[in-house]
N, C-alpha and C positions, 0 to 999 in steps of 0.2 A: 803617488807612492804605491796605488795597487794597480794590479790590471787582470783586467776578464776573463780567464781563459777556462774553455769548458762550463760554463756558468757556476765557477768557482772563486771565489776574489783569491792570489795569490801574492805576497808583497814580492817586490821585486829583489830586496836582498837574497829571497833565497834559492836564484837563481842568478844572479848579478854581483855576487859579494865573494865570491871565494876567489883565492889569492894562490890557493894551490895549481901547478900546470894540469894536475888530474882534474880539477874542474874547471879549469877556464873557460872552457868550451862546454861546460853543462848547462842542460836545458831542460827545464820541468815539464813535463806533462801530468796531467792528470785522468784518467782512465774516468768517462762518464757514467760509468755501472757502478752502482753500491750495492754491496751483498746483505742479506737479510740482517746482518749486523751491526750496520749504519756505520762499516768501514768503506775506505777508499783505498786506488791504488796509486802510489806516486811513482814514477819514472822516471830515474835521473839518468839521461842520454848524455854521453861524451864519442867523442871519436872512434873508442877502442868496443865499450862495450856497454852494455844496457842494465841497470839498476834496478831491480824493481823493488821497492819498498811497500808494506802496505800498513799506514797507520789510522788509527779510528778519528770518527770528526772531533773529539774532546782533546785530542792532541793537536789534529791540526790547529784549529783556533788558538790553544796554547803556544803553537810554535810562532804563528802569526802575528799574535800581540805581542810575544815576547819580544822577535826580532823587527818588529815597526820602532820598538822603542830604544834597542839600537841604534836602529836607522838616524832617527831623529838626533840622540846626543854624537853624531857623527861627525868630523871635522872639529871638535872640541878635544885639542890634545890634552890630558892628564898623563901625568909621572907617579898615579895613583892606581895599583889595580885593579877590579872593579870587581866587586865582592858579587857572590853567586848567592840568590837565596837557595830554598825550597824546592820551590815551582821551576827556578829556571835550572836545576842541576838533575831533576829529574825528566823533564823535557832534555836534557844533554842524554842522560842516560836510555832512553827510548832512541833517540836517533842513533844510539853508538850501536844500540843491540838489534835494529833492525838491520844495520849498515854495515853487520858481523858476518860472515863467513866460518862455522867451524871454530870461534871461539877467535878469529882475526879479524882485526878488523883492517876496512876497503882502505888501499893506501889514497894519501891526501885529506881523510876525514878529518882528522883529527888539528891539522893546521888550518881546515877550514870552519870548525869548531871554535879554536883558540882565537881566530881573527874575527868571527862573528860576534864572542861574546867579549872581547877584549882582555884575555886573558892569556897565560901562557899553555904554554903544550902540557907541561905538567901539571898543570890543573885538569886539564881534560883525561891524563892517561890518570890520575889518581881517584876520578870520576869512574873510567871503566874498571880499575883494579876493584873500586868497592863493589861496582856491581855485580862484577864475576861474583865475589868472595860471598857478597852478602844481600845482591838484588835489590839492594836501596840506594839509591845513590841519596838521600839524604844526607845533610851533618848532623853532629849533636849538637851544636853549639845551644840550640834552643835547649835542652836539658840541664847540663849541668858546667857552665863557661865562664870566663871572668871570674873577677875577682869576687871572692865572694864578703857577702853584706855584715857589717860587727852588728852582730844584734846587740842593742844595747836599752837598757829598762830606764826613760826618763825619768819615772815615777821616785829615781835613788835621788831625784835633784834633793827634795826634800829633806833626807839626813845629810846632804852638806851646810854646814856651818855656814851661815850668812855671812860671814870673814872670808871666805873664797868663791865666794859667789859676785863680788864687786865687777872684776872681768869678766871678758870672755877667755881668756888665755888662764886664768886660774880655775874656772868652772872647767874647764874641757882636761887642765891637768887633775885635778880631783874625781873625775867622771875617767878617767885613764884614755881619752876621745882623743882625732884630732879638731882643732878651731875650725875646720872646714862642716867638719860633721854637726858640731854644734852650733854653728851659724846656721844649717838646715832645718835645726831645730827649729830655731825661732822664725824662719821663711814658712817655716808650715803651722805657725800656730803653737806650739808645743810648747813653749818657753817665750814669754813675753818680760818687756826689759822697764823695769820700775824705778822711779825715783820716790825717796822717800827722806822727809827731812822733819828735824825734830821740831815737838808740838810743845808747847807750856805743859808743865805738868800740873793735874789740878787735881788738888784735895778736894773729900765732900763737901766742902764749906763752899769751894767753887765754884763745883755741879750743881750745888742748889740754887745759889744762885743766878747761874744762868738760865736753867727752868726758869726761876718768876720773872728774871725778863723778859723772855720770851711768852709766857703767857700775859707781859705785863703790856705786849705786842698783839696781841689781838683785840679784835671789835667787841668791848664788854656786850654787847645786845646781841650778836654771834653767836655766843659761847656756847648756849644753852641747845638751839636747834643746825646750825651752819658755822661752825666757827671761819672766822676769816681774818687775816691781817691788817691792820691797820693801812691808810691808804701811804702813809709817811710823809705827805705834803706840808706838811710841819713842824719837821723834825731837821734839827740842823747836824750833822754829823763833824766835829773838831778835831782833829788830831796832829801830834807832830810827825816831823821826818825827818831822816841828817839826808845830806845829798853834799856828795863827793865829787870833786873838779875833775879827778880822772880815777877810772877803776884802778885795782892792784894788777889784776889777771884779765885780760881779752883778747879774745882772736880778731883776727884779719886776714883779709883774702889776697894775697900779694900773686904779680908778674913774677914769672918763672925765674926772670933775670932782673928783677926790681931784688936791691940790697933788704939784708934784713933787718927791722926794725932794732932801733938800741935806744927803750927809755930808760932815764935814769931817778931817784930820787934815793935821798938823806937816809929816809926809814920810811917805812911806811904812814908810823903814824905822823911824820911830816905831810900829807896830802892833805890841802886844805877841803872841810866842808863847813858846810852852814847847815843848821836848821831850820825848818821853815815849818809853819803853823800857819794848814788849809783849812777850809770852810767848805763844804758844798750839801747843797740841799738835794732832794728829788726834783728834777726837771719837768718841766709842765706844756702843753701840749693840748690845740684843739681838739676838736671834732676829723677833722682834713687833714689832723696830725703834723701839724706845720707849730712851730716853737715857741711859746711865749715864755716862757722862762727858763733860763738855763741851768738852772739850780747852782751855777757856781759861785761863790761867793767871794773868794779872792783865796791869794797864799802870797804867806809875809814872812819875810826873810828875819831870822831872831840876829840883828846884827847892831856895829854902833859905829861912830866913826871917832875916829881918834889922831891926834895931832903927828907928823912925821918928826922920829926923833932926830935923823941925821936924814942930808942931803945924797938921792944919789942920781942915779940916772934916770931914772924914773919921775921924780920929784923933787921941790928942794924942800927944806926941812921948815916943818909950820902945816906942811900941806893935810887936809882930813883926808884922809885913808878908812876903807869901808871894810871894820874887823867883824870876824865871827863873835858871838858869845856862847862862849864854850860852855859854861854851866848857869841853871836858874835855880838860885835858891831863893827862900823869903828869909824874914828876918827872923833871929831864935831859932833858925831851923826847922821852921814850919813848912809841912808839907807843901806841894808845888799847885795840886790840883786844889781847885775850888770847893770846899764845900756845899753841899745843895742848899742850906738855908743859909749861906754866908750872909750876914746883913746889909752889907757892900753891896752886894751884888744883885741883894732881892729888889731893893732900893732904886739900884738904877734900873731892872728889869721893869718896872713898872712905870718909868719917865716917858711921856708920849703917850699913854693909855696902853701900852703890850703890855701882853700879859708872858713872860717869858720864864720858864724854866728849867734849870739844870739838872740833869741825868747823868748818871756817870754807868757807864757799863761796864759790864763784869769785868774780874780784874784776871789776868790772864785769859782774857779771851779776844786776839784778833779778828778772828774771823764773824763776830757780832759789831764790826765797823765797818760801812761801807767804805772808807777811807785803805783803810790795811785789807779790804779785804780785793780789793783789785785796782782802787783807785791812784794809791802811791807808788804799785807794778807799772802803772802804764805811762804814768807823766814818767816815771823814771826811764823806761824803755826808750821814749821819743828823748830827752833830755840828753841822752848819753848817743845818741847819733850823731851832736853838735860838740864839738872842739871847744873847751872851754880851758883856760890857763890863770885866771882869775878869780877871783873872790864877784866884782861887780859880772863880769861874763858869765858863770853862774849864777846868780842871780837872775839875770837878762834871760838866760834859755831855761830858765824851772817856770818862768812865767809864760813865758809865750808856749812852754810842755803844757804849763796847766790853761789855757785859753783853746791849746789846738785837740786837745780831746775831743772826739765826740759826743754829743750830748745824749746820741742814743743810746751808747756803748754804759754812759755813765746812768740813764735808766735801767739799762739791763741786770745793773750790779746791785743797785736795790730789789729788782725779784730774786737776784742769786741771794740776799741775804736772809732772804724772807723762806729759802729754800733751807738754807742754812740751820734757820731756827727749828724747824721741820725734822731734818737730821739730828738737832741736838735736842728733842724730845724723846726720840724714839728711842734713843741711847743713854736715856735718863743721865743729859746736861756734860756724858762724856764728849772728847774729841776727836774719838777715834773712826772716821767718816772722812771719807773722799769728798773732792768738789762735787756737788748734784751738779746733771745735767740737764737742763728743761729742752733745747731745742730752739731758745730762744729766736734764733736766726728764720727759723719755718715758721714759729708764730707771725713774725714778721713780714711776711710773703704771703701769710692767709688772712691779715686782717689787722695784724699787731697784737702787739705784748699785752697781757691782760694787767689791770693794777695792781690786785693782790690774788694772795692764791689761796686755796681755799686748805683746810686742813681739816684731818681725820676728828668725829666728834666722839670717837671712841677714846681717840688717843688722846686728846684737849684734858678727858673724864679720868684718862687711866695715869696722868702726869698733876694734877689737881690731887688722887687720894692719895699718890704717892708722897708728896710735899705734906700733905697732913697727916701720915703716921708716921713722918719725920717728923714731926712737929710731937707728936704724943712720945 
């Protein structure tokens, strides 16, 4: 691409590239004397007559790099014109005004110009008209071009009503934006997209109570120098659940040319489910971290079976068919949950030597049950990825959801609750608190989960006088 000549590197386009018949026949030389002003002289010889140009070495090199990188995207046709910066339109404009004559310029310059830089002829005469006019061949475009930017203050999110903030396409009409603009928002941080879904609402009568559980959850010997959580190795967590044969609303991923889905049903509230009433403990675990207990205890279907009244295709009639029970009452309309000192129930808890008893936790408070607070998300998640059209097939896949859990994932949800409790001190027993985040997963990688976590003994001190001049 280059060659030697006068111990000067020249590329070869600028002496091999023009397309003009006035230079076809031109031939560079370069004059080996540089004058005290570290300029050169170049000589463009043709047939007819002799050129002598003389520019400085900051241009030549300019000119050199320039047109090597021609060179190179050469034989690559474009139907695109090729935009001139800066650097390369003032390097145009120094070659047109040495190459000047009395304010004319040498004929063939100019198409030899346009073919070097791949551009048209009017681009190079509109090069020299600026320079005559105004000695710059720069553009403005770097000043003041395009379209210009809507300033707009995101800070107004704020006084829009959270009723038009649901979208994007209602946020951006209230904001007077387009959806483009406002999806940039969010790409850079500025606007982050929240889901938020309604919580129990709880009276004081609530809040206090769920303080003393949660104090009722720590290590009494604790309290006073290190409080700390209970380790929960003996605590059984009970809860119900309805679980549904099929959602109402879900998506799917269909072939472009796959038909589109058409279910149908009566009403909604025709979709059969069942209830079911889990059990699961804290899961235990060597020294080597390897499983000796799973803490899961079972999950049982609230169901019965009952005789078929009429024959059809399914069955003939006599046959036990496996119904939901829709509602639990007792008798006289007595409450459903157990009392803590039921006598029934103290009676059998004490059969075999256990020593067994009943807790009932706060009343609107999910998130104080391991069960509701991720453990009925996840069996139902895995549950609903199995096709179920039954009452017994349900059934069949809520058991095998609750068996295929992992046992770590369902340790994990015991220190989330334990986290939990934490948040709902600091907030004197309200609910208004995000899921905490431990890291769980990096614990994990560095050694494993610790049992329980440790808690503030200022905070332990500062939710204790509070309960007692509630109490006065």
């Amino acid at each position: 691409m280059w060659r030697k000549k006068n111990e000067l590197f020249v590329p070869r386009w600028f002496e091999g590239n023009a397309t003009s018949h006035r230079f076809e026949s031109t031939s560079l030389s370069i004059d080996g004397d540089e004058d005290h002003d570290n300029h050169v002289f170049l000589q463009l010889e043709d047939e007819d007559d002799n050129l002598d140009t003389e520019f400085s070495m900051d241009e030549i090199h300019a000119i050199t790099s320039i047109g090597d990188a021609v060179v190179e995207q050469e034989g690559e046709p474009t139907t695109k014109r090729a935009w001139l910066n800066n650097e390369q339109r003032t390097v145009i404009g120094q070659m047109l005004l040495h190459s000047s004559r009395g304010g004319k310029l040498e004929p063939g310059i100019v198409k030899w110009m346009a073919s070097l830089y791949s551009v048209s002829i009017h681009v190079i005469y509109r090069i020299w008209n600026r320079v005559k006019e105004t000695g710059d061949a720069c553009h403005k475009r770097t000043q003041n071009c395009g379209r210009k930017r809507v300033q707009v203050d995101i800070a107004t999110v704020r006084e829009v009503p959270l009723s038009k903030r649901q979208t994007i396409r209602s946020l951006a009409h209230a904001l007077n934006i387009s959806t483009t603009a406002l999806i940039k928002f969010i790409k850079e941080g500025e606007l982050r997209r929240h889901s938020n879904t309604l919580k129990p609402l709880l009276k004081e009568g609530n809040m206090i109570c769920r303080l003393r559980f949660c104090l009722s959850m720590l290590e009494e010997s604790s309290i006073y120098d290190d409080p700390r959580f209970k380790s929960m190795y003996n605590v059984v967590h009970i809860d119900e659940k309805w679980f549904q044969v099929t959602q109402e609303c879900t998506n799917f991923y269909l072939h472009k040319n796959e038909d589109q889905l058409h279910r149908t049903c009566k009403n909604k509230n025709y979709i059969e489910k069942v209830m079911f009433l889990a059990a699961v403990a804290r899961p235990r675990f060597d020294e080597a971290g390897n499983q000796i207990f799973s803490g899961k205890i079972g999950v049982f279907p609230l169901v019965t079976k009952v005789p078929a009244r009429r024959t059809s295709v399914n069955r003939v009639t006599g046959t036990l068919e496996m119904k939901p029970i829709t509602s639990v009452t007792k008798e006289d309309n007595a409450p459903c949950h157990v009392a803590v000192d039921d006598e029934e129930f103290c009676r059998a808890a004490l059969e075999g030597g256990f020593d067994i008893r009943l807790t009932c936790q706060p009343p609107n408070s999910p998130n104080l049950n391991v069960l509701d607070l991720g453990y009925f998300r996840a069996i139902q998640s895995l549950q609903q990825k199995e096709a179920t059209r039954s009452i017994d097939e349900l059934i069949e896949v809520v058991g095998r959801s609750f068996d295929a859990f992992p046992t770590k994932k369902l340790n994990k949800i015991f220190l989330t609750l334990q986290a939990c409790m934490i948040e709902v001190m600091k907030l004197k027993g309200s609910n208004d608190y995000g899921m905490p985040h431990l890291g769980k997963d990096v614990m994990l990688n560095h050694g494993g989960l610790p049992i329980t976590l440790q808690c503030d003994r200022a905070l332990v001190h500062e939710v204790q006088e509070y309960l007692q001049n509630l109490a006065t």
